[in-house]
PyMOL CGO cylinders between C-alpha atoms (Angstrom):
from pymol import cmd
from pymol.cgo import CYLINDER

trace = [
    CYLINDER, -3.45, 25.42, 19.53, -2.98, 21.68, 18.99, 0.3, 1, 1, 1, 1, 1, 1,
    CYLINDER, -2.98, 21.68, 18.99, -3.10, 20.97, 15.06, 0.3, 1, 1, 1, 1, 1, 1,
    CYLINDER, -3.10, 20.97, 15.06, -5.59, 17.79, 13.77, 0.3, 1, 1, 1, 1, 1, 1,
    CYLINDER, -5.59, 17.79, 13.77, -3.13, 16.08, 11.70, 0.3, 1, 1, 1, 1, 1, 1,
    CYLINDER, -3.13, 16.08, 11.70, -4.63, 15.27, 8.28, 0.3, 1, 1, 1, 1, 1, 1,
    CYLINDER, -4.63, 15.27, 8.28, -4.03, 12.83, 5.15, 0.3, 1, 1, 1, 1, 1, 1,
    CYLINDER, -4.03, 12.83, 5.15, -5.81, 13.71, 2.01, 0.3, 1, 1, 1, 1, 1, 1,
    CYLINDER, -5.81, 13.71, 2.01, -6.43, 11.11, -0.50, 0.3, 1, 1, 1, 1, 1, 1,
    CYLINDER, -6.43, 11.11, -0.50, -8.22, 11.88, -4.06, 0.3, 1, 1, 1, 1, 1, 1,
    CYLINDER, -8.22, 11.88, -4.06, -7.23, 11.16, -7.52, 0.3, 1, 1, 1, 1, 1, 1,
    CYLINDER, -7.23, 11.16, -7.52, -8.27, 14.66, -8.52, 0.3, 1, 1, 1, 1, 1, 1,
    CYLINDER, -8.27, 14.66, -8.52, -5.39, 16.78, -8.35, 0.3, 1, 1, 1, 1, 1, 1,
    CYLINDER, -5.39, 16.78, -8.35, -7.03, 20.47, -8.58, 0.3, 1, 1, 1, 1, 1, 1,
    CYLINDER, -7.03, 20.47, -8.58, -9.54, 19.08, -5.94, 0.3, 1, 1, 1, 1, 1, 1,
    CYLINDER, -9.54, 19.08, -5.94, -6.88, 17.52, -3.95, 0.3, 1, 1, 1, 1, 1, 1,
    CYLINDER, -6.88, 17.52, -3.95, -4.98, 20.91, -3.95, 0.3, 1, 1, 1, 1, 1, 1,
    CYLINDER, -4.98, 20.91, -3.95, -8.04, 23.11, -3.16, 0.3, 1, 1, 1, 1, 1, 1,
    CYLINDER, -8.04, 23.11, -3.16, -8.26, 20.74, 0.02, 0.3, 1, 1, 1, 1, 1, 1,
    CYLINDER, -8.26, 20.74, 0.02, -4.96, 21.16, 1.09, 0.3, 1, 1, 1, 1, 1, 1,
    CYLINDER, -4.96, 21.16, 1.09, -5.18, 24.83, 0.52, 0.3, 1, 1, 1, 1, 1, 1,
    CYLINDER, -5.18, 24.83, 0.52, -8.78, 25.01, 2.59, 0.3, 1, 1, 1, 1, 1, 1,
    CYLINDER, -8.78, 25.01, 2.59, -7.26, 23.52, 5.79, 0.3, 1, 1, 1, 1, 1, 1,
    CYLINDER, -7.26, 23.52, 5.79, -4.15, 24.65, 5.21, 0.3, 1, 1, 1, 1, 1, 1,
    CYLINDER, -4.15, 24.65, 5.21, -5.52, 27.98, 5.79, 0.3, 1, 1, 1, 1, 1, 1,
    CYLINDER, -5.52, 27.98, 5.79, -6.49, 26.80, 9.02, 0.3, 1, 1, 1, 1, 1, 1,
    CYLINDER, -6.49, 26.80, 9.02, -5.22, 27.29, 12.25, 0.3, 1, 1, 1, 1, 1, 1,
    CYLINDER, -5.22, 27.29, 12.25, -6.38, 23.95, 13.55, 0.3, 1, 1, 1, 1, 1, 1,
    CYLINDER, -6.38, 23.95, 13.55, -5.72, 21.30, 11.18, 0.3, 1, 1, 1, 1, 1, 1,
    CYLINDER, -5.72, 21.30, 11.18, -2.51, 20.49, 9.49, 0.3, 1, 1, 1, 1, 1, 1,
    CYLINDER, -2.51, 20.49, 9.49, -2.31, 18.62, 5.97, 0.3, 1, 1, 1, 1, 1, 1,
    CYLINDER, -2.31, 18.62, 5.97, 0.96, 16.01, 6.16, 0.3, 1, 1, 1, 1, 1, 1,
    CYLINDER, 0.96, 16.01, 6.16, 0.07, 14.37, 3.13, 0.3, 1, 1, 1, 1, 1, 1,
    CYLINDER, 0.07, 14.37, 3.13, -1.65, 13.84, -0.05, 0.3, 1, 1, 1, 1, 1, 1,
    CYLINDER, -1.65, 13.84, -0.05, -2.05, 10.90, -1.93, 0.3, 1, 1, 1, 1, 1, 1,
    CYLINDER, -2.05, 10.90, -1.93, -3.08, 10.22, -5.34, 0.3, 1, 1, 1, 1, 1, 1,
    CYLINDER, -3.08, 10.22, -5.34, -3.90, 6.82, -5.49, 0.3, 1, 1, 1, 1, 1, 1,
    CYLINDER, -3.90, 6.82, -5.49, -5.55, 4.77, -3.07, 0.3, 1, 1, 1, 1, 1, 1,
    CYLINDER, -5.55, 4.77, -3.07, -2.63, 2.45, -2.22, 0.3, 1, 1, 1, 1, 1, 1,
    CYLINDER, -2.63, 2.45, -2.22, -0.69, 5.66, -2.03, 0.3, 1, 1, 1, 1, 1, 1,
    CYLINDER, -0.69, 5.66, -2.03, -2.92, 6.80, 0.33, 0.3, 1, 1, 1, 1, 1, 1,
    CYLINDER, -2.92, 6.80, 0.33, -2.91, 3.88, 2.22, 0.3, 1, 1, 1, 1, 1, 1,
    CYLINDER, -2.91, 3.88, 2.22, 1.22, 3.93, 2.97, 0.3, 1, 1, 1, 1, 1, 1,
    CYLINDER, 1.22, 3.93, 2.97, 1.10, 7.33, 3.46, 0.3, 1, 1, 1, 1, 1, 1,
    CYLINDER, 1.10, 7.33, 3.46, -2.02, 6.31, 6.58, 0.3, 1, 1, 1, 1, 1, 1,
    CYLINDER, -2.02, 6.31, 6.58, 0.90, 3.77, 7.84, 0.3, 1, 1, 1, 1, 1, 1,
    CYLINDER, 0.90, 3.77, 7.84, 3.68, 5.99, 7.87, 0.3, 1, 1, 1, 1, 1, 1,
    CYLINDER, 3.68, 5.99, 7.87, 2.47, 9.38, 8.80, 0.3, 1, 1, 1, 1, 1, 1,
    CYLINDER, 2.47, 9.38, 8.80, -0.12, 8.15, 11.48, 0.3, 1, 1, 1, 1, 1, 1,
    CYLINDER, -0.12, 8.15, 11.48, -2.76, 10.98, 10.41, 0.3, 1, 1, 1, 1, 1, 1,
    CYLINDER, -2.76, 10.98, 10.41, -5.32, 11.72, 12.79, 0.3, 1, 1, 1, 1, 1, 1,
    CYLINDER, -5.32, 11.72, 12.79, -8.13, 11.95, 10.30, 0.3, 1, 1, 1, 1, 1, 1,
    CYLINDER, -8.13, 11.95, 10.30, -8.31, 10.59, 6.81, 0.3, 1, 1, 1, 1, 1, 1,
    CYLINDER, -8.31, 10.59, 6.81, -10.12, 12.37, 3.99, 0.3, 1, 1, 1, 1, 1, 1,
    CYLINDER, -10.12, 12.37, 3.99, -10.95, 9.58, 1.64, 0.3, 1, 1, 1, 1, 1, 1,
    CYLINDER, -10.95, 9.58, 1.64, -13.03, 10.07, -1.84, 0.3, 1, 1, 1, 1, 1, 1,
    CYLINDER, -13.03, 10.07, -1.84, -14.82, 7.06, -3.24, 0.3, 1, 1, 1, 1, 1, 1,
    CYLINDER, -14.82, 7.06, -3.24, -13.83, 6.25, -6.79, 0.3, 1, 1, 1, 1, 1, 1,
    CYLINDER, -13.83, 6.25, -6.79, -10.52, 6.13, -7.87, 0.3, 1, 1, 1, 1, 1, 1,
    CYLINDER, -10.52, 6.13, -7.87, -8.60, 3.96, -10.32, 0.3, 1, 1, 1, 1, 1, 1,
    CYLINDER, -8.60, 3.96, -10.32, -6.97, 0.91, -8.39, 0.3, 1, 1, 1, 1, 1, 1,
    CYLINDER, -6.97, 0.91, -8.39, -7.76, 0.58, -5.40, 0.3, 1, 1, 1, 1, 1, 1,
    CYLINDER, -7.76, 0.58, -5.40, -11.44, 2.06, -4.96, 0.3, 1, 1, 1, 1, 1, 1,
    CYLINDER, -11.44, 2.06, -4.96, -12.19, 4.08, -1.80, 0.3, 1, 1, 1, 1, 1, 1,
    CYLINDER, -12.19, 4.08, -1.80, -14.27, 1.13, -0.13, 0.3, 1, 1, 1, 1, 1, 1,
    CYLINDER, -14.27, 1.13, -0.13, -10.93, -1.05, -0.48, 0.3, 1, 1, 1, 1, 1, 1,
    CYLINDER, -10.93, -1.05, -0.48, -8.92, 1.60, 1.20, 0.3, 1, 1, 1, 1, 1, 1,
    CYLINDER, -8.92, 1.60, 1.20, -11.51, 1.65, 4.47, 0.3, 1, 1, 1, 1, 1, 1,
    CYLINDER, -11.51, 1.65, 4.47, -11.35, -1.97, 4.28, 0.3, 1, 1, 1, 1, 1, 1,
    CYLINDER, -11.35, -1.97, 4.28, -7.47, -1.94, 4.55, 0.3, 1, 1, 1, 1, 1, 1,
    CYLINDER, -7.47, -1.94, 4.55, -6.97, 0.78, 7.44, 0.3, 1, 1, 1, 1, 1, 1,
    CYLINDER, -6.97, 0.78, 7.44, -9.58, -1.00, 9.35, 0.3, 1, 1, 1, 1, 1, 1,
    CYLINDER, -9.58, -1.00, 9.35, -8.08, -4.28, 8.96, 0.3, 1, 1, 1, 1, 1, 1,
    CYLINDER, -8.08, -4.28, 8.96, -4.59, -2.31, 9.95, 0.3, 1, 1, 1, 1, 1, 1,
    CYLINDER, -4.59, -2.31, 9.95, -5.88, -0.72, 12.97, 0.3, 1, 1, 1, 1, 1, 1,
    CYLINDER, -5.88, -0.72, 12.97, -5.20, 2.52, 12.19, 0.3, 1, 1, 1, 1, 1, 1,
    CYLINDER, -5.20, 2.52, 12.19, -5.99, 5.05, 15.40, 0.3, 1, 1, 1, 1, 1, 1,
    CYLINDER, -5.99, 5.05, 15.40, -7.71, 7.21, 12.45, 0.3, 1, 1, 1, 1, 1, 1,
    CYLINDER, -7.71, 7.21, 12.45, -10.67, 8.65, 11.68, 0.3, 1, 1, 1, 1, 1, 1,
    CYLINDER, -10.67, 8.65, 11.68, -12.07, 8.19, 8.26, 0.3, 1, 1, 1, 1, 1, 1,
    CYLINDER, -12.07, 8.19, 8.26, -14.27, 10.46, 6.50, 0.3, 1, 1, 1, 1, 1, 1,
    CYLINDER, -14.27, 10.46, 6.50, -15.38, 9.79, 2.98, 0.3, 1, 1, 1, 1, 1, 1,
    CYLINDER, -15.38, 9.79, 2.98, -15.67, 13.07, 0.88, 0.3, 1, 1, 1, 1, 1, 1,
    CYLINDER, -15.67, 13.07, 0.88, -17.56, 11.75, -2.36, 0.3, 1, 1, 1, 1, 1, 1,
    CYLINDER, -17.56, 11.75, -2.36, -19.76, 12.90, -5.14, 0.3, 1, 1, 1, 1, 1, 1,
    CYLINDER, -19.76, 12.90, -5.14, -21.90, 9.58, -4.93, 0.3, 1, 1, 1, 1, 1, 1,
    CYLINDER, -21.90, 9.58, -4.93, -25.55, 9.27, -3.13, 0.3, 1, 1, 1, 1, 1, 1,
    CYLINDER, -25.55, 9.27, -3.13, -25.56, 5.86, -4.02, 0.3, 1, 1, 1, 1, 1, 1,
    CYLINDER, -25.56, 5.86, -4.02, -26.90, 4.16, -0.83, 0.3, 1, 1, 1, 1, 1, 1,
    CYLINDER, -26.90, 4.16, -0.83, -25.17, 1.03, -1.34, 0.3, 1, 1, 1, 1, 1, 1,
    CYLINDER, -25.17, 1.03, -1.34, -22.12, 2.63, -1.13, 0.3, 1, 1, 1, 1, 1, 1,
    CYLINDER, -22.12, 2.63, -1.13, -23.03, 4.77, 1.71, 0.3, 1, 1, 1, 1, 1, 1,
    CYLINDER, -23.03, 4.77, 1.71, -23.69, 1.89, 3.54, 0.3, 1, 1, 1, 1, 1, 1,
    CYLINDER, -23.69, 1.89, 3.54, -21.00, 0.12, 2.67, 0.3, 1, 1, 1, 1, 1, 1,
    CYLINDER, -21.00, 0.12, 2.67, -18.66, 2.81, 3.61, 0.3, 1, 1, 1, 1, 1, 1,
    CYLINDER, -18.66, 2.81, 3.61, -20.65, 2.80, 7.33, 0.3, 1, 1, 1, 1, 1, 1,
    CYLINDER, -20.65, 2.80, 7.33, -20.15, -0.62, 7.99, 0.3, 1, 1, 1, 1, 1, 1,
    CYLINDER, -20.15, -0.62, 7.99, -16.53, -0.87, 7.22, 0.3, 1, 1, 1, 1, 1, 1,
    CYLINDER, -16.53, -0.87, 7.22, -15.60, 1.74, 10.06, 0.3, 1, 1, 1, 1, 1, 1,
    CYLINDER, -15.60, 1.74, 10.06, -16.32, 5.43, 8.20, 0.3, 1, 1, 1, 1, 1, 1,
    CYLINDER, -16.32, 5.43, 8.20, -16.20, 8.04, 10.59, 0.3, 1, 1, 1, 1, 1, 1,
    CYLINDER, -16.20, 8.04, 10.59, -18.69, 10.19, 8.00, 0.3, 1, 1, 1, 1, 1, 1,
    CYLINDER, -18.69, 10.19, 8.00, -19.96, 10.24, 4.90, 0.3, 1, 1, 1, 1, 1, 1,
    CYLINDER, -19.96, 10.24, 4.90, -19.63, 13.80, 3.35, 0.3, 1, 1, 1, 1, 1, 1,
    CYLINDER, -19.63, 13.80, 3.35, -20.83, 15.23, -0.21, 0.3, 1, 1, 1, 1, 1, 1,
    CYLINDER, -20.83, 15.23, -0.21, -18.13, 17.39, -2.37, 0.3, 1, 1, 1, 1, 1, 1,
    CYLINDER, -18.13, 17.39, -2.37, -20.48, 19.55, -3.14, 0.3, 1, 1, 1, 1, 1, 1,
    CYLINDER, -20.48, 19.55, -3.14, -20.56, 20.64, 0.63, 0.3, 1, 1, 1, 1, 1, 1,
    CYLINDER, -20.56, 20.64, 0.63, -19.49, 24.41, 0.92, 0.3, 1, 1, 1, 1, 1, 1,
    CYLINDER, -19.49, 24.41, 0.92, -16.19, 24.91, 2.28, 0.3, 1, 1, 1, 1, 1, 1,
    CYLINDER, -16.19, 24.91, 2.28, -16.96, 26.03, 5.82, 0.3, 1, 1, 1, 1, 1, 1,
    CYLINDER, -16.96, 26.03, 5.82, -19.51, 23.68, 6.40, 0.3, 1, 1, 1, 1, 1, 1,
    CYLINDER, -19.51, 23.68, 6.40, -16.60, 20.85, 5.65, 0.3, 1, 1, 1, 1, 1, 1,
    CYLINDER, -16.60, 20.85, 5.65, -14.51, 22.40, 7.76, 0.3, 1, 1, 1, 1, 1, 1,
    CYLINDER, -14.51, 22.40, 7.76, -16.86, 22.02, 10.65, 0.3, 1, 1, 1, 1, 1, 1,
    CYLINDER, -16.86, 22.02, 10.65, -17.63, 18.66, 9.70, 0.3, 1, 1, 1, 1, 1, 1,
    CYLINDER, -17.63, 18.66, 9.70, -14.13, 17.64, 10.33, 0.3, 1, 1, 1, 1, 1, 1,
    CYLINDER, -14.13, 17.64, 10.33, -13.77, 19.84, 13.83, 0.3, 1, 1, 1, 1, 1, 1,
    CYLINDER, -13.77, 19.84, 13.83, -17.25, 17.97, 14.88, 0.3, 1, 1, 1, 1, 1, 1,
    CYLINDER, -17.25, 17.97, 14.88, -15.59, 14.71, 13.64, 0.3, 1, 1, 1, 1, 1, 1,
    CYLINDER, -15.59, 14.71, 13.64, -12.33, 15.09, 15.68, 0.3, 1, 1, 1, 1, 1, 1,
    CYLINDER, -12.33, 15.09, 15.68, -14.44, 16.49, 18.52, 0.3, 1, 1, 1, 1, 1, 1,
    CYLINDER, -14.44, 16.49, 18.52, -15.79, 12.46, 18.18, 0.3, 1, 1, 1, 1, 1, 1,
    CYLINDER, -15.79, 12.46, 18.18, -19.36, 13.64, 17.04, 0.3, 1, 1, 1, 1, 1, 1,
    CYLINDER, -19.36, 13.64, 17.04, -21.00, 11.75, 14.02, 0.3, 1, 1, 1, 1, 1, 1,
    CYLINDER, -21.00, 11.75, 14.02, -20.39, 12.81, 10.62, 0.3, 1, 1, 1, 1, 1, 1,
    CYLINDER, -20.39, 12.81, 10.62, -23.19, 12.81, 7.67, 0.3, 1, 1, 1, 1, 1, 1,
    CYLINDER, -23.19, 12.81, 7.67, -24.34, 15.05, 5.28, 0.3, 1, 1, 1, 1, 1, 1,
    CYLINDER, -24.34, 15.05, 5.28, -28.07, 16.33, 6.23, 0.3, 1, 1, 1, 1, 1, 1,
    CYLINDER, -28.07, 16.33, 6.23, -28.77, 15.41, 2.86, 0.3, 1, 1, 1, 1, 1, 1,
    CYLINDER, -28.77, 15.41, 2.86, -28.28, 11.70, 3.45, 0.3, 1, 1, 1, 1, 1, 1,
    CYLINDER, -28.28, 11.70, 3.45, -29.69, 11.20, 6.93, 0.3, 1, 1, 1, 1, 1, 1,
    CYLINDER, -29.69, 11.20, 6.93, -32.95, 10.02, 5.16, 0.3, 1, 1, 1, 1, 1, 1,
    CYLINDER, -32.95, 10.02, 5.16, -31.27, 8.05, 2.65, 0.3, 1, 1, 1, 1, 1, 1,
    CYLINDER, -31.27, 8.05, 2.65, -29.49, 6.00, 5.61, 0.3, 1, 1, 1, 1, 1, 1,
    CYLINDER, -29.49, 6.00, 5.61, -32.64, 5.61, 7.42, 0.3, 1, 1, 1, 1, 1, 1,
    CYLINDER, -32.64, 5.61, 7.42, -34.76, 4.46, 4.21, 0.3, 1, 1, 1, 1, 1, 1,
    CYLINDER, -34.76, 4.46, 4.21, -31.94, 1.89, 3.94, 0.3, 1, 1, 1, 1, 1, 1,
    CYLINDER, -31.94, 1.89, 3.94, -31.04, 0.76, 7.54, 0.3, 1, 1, 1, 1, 1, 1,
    CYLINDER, -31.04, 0.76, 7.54, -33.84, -1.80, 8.07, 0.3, 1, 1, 1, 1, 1, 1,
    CYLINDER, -33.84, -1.80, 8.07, -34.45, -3.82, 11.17, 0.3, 1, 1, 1, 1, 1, 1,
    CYLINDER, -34.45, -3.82, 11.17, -33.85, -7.84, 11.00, 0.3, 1, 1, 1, 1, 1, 1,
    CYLINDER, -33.85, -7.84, 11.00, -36.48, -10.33, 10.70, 0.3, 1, 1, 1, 1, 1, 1,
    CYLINDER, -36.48, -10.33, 10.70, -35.91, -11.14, 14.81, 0.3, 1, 1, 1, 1, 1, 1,
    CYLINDER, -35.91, -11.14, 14.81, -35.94, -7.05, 15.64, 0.3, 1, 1, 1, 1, 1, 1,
    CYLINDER, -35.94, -7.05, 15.64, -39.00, -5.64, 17.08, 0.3, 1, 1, 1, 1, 1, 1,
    CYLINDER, -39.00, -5.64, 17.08, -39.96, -2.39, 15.19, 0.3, 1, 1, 1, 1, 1, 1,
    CYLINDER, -39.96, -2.39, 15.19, -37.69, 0.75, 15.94, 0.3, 1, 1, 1, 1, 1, 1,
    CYLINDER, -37.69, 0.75, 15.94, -39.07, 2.86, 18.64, 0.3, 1, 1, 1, 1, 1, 1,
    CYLINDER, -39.07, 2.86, 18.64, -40.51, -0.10, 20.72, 0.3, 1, 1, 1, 1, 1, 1,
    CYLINDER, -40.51, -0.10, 20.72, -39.72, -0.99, 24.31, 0.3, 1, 1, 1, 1, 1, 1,
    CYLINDER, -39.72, -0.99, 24.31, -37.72, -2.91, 23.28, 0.3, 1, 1, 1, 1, 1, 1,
    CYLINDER, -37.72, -2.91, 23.28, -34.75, -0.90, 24.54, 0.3, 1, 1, 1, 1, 1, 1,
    CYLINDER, -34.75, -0.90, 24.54, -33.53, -0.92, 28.28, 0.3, 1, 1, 1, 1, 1, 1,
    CYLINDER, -33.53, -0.92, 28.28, -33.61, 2.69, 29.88, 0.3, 1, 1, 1, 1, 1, 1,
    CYLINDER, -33.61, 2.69, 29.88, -29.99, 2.44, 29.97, 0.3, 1, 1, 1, 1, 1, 1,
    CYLINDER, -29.99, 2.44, 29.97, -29.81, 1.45, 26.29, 0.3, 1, 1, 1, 1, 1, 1,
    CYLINDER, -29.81, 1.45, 26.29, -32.20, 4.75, 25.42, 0.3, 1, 1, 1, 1, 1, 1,
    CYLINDER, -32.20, 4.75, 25.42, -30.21, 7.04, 26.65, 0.3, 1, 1, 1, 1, 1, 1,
    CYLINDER, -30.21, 7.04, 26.65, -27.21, 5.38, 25.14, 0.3, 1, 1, 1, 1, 1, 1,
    CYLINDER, -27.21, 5.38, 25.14, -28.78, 5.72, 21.94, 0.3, 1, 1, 1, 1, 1, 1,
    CYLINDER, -28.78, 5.72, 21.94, -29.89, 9.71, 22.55, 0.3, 1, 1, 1, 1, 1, 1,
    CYLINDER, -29.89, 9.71, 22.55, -26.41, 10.27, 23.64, 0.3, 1, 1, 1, 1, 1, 1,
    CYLINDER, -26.41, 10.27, 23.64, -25.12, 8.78, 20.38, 0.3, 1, 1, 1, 1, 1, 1,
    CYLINDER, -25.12, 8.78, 20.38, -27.49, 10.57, 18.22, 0.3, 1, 1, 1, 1, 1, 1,
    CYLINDER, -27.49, 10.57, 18.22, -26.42, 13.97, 19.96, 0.3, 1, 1, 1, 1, 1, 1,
    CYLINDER, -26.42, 13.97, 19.96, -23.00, 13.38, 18.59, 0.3, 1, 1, 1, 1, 1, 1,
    CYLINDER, -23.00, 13.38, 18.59, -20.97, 11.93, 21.61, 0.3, 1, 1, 1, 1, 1, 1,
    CYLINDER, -20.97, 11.93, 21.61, -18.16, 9.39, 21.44, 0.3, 1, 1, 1, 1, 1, 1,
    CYLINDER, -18.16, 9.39, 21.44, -18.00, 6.48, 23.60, 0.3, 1, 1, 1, 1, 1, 1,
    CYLINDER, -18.00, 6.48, 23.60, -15.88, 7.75, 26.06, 0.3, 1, 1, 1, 1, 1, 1,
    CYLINDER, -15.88, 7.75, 26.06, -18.58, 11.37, 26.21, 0.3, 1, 1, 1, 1, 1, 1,
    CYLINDER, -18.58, 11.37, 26.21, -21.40, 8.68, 26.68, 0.3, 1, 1, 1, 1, 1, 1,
    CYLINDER, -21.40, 8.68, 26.68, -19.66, 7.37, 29.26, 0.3, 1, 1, 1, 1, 1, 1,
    CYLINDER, -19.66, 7.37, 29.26, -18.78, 10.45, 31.34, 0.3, 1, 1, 1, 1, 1, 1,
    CYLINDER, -18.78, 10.45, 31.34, -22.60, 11.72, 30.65, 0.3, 1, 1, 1, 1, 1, 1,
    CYLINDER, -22.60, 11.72, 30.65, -23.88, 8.57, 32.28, 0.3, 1, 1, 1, 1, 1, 1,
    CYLINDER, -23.88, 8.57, 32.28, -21.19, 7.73, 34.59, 0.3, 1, 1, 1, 1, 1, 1,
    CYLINDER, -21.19, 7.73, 34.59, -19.92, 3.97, 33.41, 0.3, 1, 1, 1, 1, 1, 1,
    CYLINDER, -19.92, 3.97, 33.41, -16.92, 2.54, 31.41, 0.3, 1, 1, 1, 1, 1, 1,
    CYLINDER, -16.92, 2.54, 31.41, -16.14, 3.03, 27.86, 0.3, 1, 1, 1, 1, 1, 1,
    CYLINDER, -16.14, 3.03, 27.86, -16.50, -0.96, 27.83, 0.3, 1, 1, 1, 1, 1, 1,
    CYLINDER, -16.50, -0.96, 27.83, -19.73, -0.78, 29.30, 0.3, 1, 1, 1, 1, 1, 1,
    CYLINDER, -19.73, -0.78, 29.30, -20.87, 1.93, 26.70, 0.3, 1, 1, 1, 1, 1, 1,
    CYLINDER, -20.87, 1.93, 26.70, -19.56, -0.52, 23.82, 0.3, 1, 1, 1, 1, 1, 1,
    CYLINDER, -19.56, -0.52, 23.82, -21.91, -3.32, 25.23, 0.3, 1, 1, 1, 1, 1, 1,
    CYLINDER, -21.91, -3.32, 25.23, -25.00, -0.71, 25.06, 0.3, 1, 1, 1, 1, 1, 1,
    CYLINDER, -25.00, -0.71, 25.06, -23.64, 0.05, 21.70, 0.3, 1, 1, 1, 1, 1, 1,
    CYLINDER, -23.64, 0.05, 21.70, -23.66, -3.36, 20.33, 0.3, 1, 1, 1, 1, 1, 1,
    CYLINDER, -23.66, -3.36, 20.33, -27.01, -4.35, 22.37, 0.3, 1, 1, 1, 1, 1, 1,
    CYLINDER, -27.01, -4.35, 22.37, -28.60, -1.36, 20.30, 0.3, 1, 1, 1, 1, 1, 1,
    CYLINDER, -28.60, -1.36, 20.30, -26.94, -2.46, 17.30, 0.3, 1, 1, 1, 1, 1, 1,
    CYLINDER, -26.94, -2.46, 17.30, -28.45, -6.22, 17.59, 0.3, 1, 1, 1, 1, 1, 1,
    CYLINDER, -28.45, -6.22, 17.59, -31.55, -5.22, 18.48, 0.3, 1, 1, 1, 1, 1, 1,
    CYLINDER, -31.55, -5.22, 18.48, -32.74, -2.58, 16.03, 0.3, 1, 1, 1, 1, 1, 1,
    CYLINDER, -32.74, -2.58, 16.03, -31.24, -4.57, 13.11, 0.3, 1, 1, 1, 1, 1, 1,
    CYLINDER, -31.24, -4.57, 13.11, -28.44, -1.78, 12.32, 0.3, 1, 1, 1, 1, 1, 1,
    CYLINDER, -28.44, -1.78, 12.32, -24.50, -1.84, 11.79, 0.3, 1, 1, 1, 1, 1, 1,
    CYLINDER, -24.50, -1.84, 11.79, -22.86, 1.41, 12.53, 0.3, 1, 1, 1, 1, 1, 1,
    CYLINDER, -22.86, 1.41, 12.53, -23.16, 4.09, 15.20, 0.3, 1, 1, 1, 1, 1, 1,
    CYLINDER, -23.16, 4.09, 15.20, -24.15, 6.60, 12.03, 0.3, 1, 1, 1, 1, 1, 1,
    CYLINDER, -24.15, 6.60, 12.03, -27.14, 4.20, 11.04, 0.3, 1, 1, 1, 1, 1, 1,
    CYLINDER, -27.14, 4.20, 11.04, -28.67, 5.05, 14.89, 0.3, 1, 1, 1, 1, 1, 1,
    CYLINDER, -28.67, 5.05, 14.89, -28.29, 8.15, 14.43, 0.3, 1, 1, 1, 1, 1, 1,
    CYLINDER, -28.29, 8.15, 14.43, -29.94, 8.75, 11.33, 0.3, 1, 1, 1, 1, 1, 1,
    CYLINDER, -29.94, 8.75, 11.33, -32.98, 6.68, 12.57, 0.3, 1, 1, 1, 1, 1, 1,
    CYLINDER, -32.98, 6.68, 12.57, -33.30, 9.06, 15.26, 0.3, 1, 1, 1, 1, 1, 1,
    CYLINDER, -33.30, 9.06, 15.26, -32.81, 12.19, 13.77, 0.3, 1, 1, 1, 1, 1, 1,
    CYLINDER, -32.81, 12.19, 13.77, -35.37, 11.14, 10.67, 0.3, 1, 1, 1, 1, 1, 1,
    CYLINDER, -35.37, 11.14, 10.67, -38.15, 9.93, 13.08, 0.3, 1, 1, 1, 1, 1, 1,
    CYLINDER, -38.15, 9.93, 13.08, -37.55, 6.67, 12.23, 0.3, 1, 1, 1, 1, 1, 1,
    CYLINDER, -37.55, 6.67, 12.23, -36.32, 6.13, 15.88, 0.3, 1, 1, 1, 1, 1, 1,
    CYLINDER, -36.32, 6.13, 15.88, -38.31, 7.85, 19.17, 0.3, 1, 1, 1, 1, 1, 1,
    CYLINDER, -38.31, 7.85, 19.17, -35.87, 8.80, 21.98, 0.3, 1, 1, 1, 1, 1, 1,
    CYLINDER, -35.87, 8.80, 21.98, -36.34, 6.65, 25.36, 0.3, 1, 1, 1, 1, 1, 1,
    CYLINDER, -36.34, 6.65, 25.36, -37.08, 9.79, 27.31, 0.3, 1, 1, 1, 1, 1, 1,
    CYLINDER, -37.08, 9.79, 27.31, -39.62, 10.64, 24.68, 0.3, 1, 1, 1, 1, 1, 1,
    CYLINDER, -39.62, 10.64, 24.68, -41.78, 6.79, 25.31, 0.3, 1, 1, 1, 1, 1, 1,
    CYLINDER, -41.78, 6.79, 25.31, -41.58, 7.64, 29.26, 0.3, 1, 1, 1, 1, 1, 1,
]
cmd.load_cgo(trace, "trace")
């Protein structure tokens, strides 16, 4: 079985340790790092080319937000899911729009994190349940949008978005409906535009909260 390679960053070290020891126990995911320190944890990204990136939010130095700004603006191949005590929607938000994979509390119970991060390799969205309706509350549409869950959206674009809110990646989405990854990204950022939103994880959570109907469901 093919190993998820993964860097651990947290200031915390009996937390960072129980982390290391929880997928360390498993048979798919191996820990090649831990970092301390955000900047640590930032080198380490560069030179061990992690597939996933376990990220808490407040450290000293370099804050977690500042570390997802950095790997984005190095163009890591990485996926980045914050593991953090805060609810603070702000922050949440913050974390979304800078390229977070998820957004995951630490008081989630082992397994369930461990799922989390198969489901977030697997390229399914990441968020605590407890959040969804935070996001939502917080995701409002722009002045120009029409209301969520008008016609606004093409047929194409609604079953983009139900596809996204099931959990599928781009490239999924794009086998489901038979067009190009590219093609999927322009449905993306049409959806984005037009409901007012700026991540993937901010469509989903409209949908899953009500906040958003399904195309097939306005048909």
């Amino acid at each position: 079985m093919d190993c998820t390679t993964l860097l651990l960053i947290d200031d915390h070290p009996l937390f960072r340790k129980g982390l290391a020891q929880l997928f360390g126990a498993s048979d798919d995911f191996e820990v090649v790092g831990q970092a301390a320190s955000g900047r640590e944890g930032i080198n380490l990204a560069v030179s061990l080319t992690p597939q996933q990136v376990l990220l808490d939010l407040h450290m000293p130095g370099l804050s977690g937000l500042q570390v997802l700004d950095e790997l984005r603006q190095l163009h890591l191949d990485c996926q980045v899911v914050v593991l953090t005590a805060s609810m603070d929607r702000a922050e949440l938000l913050t974390a979304l729009r800078l390229g977070a994979s998820g957004y995951v509390l630490k008081e989630t119970e082992p397994d369930a994190l461990l799922a989390y991060m198969r489901n977030c390799h697997k390229g399914a969205i990441v968020l605590d349940s407890t959040l969804i309706a935070l996001l939502a509350d917080q995701a409002e549409p722009a002045p120009h949008c029409e209301a969520p869950g008008s016609d606004n959206l093409t047929e194409r674009e609604g079953q983009t978005l139900a596809l996204i809110a099931a959990g599928m990646s781009n490239k999924q989405i794009g086998r489901e409906l038979g067009i190009s990854d590219g093609t999927v990204k322009i449905y993306v950022r049409s959806l984005l535009q037009k409901l007012g939103l700026h991540s993937r994880l901010e469509l989903a959570a409209r949908v899953h909260s009500g906040a958003l109907m399904k195309h097939e469901e306005r048909h």
